[in-house]
C-alpha positions in Angstrom: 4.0 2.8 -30.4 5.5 2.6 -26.8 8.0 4.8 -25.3 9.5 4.0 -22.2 9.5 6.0 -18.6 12.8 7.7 -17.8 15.3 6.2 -16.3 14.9 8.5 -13.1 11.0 8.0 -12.8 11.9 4.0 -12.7 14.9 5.1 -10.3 12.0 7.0 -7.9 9.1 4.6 -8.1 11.4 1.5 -7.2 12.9 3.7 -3.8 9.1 4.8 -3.0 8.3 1.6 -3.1 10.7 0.3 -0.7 10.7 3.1 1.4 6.8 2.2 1.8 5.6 5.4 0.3 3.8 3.8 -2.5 0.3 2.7 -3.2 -0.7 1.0 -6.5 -4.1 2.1 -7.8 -6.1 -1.1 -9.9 -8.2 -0.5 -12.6 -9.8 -3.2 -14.5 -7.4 -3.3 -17.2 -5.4 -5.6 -14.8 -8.0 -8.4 -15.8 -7.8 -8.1 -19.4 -7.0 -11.7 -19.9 -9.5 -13.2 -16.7 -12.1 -11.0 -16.6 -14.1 -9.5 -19.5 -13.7 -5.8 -20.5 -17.1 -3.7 -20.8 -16.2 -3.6 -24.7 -16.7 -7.2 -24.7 -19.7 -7.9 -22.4 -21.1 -5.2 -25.3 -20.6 -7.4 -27.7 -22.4 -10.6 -26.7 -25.0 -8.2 -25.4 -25.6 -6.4 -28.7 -25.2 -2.9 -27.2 -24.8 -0.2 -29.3 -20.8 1.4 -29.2 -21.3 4.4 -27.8 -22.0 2.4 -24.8 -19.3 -0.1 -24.8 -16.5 2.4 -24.0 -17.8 3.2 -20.4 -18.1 0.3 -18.1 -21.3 2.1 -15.8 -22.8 3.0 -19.1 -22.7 -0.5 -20.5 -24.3 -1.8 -16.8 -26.8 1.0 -16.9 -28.1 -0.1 -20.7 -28.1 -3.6 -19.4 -30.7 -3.1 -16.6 -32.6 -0.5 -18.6 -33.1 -3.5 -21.6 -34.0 -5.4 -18.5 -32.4 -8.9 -19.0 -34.0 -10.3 -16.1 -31.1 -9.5 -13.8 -30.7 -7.3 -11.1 -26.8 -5.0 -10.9 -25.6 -7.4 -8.0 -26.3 -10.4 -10.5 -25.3 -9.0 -13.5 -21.7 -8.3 -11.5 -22.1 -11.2 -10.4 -22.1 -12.9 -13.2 -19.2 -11.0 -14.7 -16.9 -12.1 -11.9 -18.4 -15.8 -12.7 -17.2 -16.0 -16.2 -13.6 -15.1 -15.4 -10.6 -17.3 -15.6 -8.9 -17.7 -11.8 -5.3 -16.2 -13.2 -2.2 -18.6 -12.4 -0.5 -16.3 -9.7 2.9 -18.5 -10.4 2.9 -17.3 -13.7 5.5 -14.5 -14.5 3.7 -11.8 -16.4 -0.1 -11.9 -14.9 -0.1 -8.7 -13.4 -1.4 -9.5 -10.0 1.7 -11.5 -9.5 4.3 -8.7 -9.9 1.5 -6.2 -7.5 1.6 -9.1 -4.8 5.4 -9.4 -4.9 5.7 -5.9 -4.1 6.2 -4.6 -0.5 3.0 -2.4 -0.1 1.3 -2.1 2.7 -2.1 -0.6 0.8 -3.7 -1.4 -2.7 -6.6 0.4 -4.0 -8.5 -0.9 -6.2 -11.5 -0.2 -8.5 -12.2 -3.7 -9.4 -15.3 -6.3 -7.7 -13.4 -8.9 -6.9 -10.8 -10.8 -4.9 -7.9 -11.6 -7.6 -5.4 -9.3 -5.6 -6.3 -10.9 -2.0 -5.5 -14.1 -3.8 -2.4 -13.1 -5.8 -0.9 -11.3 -2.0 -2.1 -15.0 0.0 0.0 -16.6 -2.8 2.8 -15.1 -1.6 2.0 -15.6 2.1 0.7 -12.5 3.0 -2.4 -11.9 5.2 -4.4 -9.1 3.1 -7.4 -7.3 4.7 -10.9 -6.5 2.8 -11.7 -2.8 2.9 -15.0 -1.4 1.3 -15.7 1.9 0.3 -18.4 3.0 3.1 -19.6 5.4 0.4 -23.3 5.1 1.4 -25.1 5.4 4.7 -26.5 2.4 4.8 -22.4 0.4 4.4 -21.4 2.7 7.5 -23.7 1.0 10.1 -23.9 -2.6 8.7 -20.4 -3.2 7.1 -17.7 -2.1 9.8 -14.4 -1.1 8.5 -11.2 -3.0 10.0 -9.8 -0.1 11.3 -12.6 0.2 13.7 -12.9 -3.6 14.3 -9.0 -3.2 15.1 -8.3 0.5 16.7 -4.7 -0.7 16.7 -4.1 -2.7 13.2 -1.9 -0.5 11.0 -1.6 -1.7 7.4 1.6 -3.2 6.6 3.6 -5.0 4.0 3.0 -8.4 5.6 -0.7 -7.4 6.3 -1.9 -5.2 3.7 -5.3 -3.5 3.2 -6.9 -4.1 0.0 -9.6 -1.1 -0.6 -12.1 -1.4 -2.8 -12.8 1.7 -4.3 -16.4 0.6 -6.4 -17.7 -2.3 -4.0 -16.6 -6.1 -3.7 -19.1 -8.4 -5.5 -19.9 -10.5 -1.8 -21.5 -7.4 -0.6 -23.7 -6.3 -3.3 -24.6 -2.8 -1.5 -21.0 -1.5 -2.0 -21.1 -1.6 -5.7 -20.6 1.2 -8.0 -21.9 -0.5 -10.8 -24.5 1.8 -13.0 -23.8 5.9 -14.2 -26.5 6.4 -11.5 -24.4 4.8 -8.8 -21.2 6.1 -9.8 -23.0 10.2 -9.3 -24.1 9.2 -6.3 -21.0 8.1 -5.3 -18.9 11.0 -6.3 -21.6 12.8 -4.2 -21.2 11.4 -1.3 -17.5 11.4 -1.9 -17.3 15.0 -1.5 -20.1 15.7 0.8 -19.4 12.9 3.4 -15.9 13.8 5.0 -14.6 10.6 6.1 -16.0 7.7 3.2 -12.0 7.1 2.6 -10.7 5.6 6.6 -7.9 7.8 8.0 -5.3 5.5 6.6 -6.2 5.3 3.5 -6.1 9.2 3.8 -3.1 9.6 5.5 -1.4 7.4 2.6 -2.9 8.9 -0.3 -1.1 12.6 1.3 2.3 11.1 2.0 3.0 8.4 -0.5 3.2 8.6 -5.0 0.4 6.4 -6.6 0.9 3.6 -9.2 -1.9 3.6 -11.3 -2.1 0.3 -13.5 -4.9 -0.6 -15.5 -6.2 2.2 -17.0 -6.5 3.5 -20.2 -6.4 6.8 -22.0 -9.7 6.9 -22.9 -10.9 6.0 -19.4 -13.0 9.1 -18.0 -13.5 6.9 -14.8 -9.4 7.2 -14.3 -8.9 11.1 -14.6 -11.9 11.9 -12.6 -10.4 9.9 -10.0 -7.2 11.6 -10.3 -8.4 15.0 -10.9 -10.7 14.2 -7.1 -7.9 12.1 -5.5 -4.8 15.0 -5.7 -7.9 17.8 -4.8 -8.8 16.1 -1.7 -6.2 14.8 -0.3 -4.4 18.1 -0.5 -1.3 15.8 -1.8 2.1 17.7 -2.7 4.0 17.5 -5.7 7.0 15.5 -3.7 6.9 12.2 -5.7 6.5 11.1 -8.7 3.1 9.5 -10.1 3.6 6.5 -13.0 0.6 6.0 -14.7 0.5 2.8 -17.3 -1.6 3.2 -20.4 -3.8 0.8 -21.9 -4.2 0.3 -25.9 -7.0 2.1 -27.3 -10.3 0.3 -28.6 -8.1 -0.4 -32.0 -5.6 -2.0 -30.7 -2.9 0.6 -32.1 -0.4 2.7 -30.6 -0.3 4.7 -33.5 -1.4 8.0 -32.2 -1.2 11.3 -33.9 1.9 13.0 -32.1 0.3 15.6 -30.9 -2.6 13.7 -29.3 0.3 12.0 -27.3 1.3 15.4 -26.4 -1.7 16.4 -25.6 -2.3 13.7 -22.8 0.9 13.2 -21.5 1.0 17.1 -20.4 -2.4 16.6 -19.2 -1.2 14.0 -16.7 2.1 16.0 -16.0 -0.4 18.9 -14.5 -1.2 16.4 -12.0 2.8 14.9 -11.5 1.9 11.9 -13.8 4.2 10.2 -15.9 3.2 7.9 -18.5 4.1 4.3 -20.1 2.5 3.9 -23.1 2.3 0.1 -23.5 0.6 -2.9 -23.0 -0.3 -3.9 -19.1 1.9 -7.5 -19.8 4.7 -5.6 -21.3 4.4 -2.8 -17.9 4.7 -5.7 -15.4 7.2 -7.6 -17.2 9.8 -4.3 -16.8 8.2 -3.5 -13.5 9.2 -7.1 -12.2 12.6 -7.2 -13.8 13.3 -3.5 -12.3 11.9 -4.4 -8.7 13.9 -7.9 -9.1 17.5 -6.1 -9.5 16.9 -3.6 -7.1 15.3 -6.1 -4.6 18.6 -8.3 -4.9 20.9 -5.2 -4.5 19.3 -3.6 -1.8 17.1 -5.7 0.4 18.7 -8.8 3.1 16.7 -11.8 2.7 14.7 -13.0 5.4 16.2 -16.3 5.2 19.3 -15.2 5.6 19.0 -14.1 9.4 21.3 -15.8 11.5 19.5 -19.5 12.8 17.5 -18.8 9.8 14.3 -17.9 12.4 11.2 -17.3 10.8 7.8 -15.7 11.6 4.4 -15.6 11.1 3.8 -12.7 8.9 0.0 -12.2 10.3 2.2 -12.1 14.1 4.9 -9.8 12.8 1.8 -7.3 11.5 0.7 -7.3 15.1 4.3 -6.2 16.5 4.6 -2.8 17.3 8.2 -1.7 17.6 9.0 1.6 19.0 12.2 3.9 17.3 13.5 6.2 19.8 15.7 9.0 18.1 17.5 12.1 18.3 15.9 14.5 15.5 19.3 15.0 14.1 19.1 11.1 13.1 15.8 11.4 11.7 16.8 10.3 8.1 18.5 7.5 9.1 15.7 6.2 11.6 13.1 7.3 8.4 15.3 3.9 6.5 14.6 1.8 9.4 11.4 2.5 9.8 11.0 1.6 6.0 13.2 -1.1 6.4 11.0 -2.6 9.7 8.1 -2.1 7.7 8.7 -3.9 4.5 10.1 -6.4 6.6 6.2 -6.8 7.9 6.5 -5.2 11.4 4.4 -2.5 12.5 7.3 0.2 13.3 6.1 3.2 15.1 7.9 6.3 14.3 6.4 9.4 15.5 7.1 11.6 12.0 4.7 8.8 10.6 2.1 8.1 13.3 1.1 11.2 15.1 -1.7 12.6 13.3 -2.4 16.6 12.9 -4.1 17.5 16.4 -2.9 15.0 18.3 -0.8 15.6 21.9 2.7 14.4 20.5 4.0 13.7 24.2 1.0 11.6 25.5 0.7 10.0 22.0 4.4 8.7 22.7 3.5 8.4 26.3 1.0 5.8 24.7 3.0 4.2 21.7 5.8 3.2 24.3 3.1 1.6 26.9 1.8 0.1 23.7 4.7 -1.4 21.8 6.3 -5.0 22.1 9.8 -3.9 21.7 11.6 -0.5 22.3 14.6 0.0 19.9 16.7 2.9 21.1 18.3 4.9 17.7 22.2 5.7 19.1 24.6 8.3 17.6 27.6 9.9 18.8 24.8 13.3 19.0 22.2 11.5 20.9 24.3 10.2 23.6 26.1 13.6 24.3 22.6 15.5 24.1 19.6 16.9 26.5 16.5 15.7 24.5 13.3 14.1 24.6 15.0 10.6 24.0 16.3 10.9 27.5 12.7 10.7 28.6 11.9 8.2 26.1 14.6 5.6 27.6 13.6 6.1 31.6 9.9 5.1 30.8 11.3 2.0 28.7 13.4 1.3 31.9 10.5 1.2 34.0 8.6 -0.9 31.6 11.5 -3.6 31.2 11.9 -3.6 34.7 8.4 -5.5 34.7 9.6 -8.1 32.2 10.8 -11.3 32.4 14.8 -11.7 32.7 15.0 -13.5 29.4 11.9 -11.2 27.7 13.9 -9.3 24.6 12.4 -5.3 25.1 14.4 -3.0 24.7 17.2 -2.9 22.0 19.9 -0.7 21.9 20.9 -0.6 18.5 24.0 2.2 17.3 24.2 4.1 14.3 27.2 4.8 14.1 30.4 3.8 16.3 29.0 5.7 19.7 29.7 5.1 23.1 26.4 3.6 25.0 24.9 5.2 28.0 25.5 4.0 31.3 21.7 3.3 32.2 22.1 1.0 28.7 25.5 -0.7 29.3 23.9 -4.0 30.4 22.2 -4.4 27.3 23.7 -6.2 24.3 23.7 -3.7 21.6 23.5 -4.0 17.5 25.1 -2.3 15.2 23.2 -0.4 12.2 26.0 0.6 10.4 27.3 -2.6 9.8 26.7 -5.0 7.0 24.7 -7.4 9.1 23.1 -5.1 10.9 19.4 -4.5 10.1 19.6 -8.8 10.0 20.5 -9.0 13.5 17.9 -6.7 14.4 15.3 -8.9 12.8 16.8 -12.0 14.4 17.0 -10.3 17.9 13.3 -9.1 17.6 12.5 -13.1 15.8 14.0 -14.1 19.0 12.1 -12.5 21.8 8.4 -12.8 19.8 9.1 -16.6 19.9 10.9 -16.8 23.6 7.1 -14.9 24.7 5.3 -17.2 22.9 6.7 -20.2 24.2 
């Protein structure tokens, strides 16, 4: 039996996730045709069923019937026996998760299938691991402290391994003992998830794929992830089910019932289906929405392109009036799925931090300085007035030709007259948001030069 998501949860997960407020959560069902299932490894291990359900249970018996191999190896060998998938291939799932625009994946998986699906698609992913014990907090230094400045981002996204990553055998969550410890330390050790990582998991809906019903693993996880990130109820979750150990969908109505309001308490909704069948309609949906409602890069006048690892390094200021704030919140969506690192102070001023030095900062910091115009920002006594005199002074120590600051109208407004000697573009027309892209192409590659 499958029933389908409404047409409104499709609708909301397809704007979340080109708005860059969404951030897909990877279970192992993802590699139900390259890597083997617990259930299976049970099998060619003789282990008894009551085992073969739980993936740290099945490890656990493994090493207690010591077969000679340490957990490392064991994992090891797990991620040995799998098939590389063909990330070409229409419906493998890491295809359609590396075609989509998110700047963070999460995933509870050992290995590197989504880092290869996302550099398949010319992306520039980064490795995160779970710093969960001690020991991975002084010897394995996270990228957001190796970088103070790197921001994830659609062209360079993180990929955050929730249970360890098989090349650094310390990180793994592997046996029932390890995965107690870690819940642990997860609630006794305040920062084992990086701010990020936090700040995404409060702001954005999760897409949980490759999980099934039965999966314990997946609803503690839930149950932990919505209790401590304090998360509100503002978007919608989509959760895709995986078939049960027979193989059926036939599933007494009111056991259906019974689940499916057990994830709404937590603002899930639920596909019952196959994971090929999920990211076959996931693709199609994100397809016809991508050709409705994002420009294509190639497209940009000169047909300029950039690096996508050099465009994750941009930082691009939005200056705005607060009355425009939902209209610079699209941009900002819109720079970052285009793989810039916008900087928009609603996103990137953090609970305790001095919001005027903090801009102070971000506009000493940032490579270009886009100036959000109305026909109220012009006309009105606001912060953006002090915004635009300390971009002035830091043009004035460009080059002539350098591209810095961009004055760029929202609607059909007069410029200022300390901006009337730049050339402005137009947001509100058609070819807007492309000449923005081109104008920004232009002055990366005229500094470069």
């Amino acid at each position: 039996m499958e029933t389908e998501l409404q047409e409104e949860n499709w609708t909301q997960l397809l704007h979340n996730i080109y708005e860059g407020r969404c951030v897909a959560f990877v279970g192992s069902g993802i590699n139900v045709n390259v890597l083997p299932f617990a259930t299976f490894i049970a099998k060619d291990y003789e282990i008894p069923l009551k085992y073969a359900d739980n993936p740290f249970r099945t490890a656990s018996f493994l090493v207690g019937r010591q077969y000679g191999y340490g957990v490392s190896d064991l994992v090891y060998r797990w991620t040995q026996e799998m098939t590389t998938p063909d990330f070409t291939a229409p419906d493998v799932p890491h295809s359609i998760l590396a075609e989509l625009p998110l700047s963070i994946y999460i995933t509870t998986n050992y290995d590197d299938c989504l880092e290869q699906a996302l550099k398949s698609r010319n992306r520039a992913p980064k490795t995160e691991l779970c710093r969960w014990k001690k020991s991975l907090k002084e010897y394995t230094p996270s990228i957001f402290e190796a970088e103070p400045k790197f921001k994830p981002a659609s062209g360079t996204p993180v990929v955050f391994h929730l249970f360890g990553h098989v090349h650094e055998p310390e990180s793994l969550v592997v046996t029932e003992e390890d995965f107690l410890d870690f819940l642990k330390n997860f609630f006794a050790e305040p920062n084992v998830l990086p701010l990020e990582i936090q700040k995404a998991l409060t702001v954005t809906s999760l897409l949980f794929m490759g999980f099934s019903e039965e999966d314990l693993t997946y609803r503690m996880l839930l149950r932990f992830l919505v209790a401590s990130t304090d998360r509100t109820p503002r978007f919608i979750n989509l959760t895709h089910q995986e078939p049960t150990n027979d193989e059926s969908y036939n599933m007494k109505p009111e056991l259906m019932k019974f689940i499916e309001q057990y994830f709404y308490n937590t603002n899930t909704r639920v596909f019952w289906g196959d994971i090929t069948s999920f990211s076959n309609e996931l693709r199609k949906r994100w397809k016809d929405f991508a050709d409705t409602n994002i420009p294509s890069p190639g497209n940009f006048a000169g047909g300029l392109k950039t690096d996508e690892t050099v465009k994750s390094k941009v930082q691009i200021f939005l200056s705005y009036a607060r009355e425009d704030e939902i209209m610079v919140r699209d941009l900002y969506h819109q720079l970052s799925n285009a793989g810039f690192r916008a900087w928009m102070d609603k996103f990137d001023i953090l609970p305790g931090e001095q919001w005027s030095s903090s801009i102070k900062r971000a506009i000493r910091d940032s490579d270009f300085f886009i100036a959000c115009l109305s026909n109220t920002s012009v006309k009105k006594r606001s912060y953006i007035q002090k915004e635009l005199r300390d971009a002035l002074d830091i043009w004035q120590e460009k080059l002539e030709s350098d591209i810095y600051l961009i004055p760029a109208r929202l609607d059909n407004c007069d410029l200022p007259d300390n901006l009337s000697n730049f050339q402005c573009v137009n947001l509100y027309e058609e070819t807007g948001f492309a000449n923005l892209v081109y104008a920004i192409q232009t002055g990366i590659k005229r500094r470069s030069d």
